[in-house]
C-alpha positions in Angstrom: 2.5 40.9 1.4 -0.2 43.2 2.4 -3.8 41.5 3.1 -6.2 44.2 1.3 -10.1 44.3 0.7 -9.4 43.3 -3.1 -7.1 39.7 -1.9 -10.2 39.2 0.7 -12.5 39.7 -1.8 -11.2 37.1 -4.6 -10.8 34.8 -1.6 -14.7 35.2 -0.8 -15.8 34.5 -4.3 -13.2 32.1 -5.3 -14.1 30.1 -1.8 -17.3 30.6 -2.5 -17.5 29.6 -6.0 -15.3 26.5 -5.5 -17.8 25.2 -2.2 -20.8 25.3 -4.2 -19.3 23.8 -7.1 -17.9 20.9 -4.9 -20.8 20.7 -3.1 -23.9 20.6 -6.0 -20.9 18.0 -7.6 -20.9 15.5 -4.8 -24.5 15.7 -3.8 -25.2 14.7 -7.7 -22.4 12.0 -7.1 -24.0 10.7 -4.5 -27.5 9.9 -5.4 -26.5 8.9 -8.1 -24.8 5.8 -6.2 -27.2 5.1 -4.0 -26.3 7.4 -1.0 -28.9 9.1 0.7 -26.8 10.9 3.4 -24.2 12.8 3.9 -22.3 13.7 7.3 -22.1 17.6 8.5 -18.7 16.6 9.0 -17.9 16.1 5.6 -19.3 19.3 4.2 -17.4 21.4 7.1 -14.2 19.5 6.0 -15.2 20.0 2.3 -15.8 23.9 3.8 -12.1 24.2 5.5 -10.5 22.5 2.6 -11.8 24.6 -0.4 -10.9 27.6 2.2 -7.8 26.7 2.5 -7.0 26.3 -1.2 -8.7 29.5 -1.4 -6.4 31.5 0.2 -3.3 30.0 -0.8 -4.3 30.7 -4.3 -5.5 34.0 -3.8 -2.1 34.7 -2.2 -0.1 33.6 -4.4 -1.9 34.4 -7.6 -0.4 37.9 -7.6 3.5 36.3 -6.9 5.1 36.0 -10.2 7.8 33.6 -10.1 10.4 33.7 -12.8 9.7 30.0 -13.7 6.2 29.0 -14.7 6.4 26.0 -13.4 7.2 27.4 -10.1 4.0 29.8 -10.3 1.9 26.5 -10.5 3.9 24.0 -8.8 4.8 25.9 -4.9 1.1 27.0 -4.3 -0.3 23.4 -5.1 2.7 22.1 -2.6 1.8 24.1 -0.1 -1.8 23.3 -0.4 -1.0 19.7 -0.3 0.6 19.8 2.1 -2.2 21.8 4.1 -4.5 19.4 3.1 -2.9 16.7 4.7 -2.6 18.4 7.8 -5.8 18.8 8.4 -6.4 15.4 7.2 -4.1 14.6 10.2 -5.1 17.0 13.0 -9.3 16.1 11.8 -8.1 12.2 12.7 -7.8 12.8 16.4 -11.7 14.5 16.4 -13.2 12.1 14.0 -12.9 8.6 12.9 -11.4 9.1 9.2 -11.9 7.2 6.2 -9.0 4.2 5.4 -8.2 6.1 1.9 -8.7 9.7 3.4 -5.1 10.4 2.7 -5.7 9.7 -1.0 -9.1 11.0 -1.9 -7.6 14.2 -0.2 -4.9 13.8 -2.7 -7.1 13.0 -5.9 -10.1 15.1 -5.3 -7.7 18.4 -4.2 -5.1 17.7 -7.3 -8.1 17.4 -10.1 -9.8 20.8 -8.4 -6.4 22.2 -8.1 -5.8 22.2 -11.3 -9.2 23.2 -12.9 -8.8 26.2 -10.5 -5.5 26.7 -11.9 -5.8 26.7 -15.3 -9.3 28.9 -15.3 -7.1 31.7 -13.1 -4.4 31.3 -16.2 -6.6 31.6 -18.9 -8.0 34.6 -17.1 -5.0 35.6 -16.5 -4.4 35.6 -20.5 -7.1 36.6 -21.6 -7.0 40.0 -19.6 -3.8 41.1 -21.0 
């Protein structure tokens, strides 16, 4: 696949949309419970994660696999499994939560699939 100024320009917003959303979201969250602070850590991991699900659906938003459940399913796999690599790698540099593993896995799987489904009704709503 050929990386061109239009694929690096949906990454941009989508990243960029997706990081501010996140972020206004779990400042909100958060002072809402009683938390005052938040770690620079966790916003640059919120950063790298919402990048990385960035690309892989800007990538792969233009493959159109046969199966529909294939169009939805490999990209959210592969961003997974990302996600927990990065989980793992970030362990050795910082001390990591005792449910990172599955916050990971619930907060990327519900943004996932908001993401998702906005790109598909796009999606249908262009043709």
């Amino acid at each position: 696949m050929k990386i061109t100024c239009r694929l690096l320009k949906n990454i941009a917003i989508l990243f960029c949309s997706i990081f501010t959303v996140a972020t206004i979201a779990g400042c909100i969250i958060n002072l809402l419970m009683g938390n005052t602070n938040d770690t620079y850590f966790h916003i640059l991991d919120r950063a790298v994660l919402t990048l990385i699900g960035s690309i892989i659906i800007g990538i792969v938003a233009d493959i159109d696999f046969k199966n529909t459940i294939f169009n939805c399913l490999i990209p959210y796999l592969v961003f997974i499994i990302l996600a927990f690599l990065y989980v793992f790698i970030s362990g050795f540099f910082v001390e990591q939560h005792p449910n990172a593993y599955r916050d990971i896995f619930i907060n990327d799987t519900i943004a996932y699939i908001i993401v998702y489904v906005s790109i598909a009704i796009y999606k249908i709503r262009a043709k």
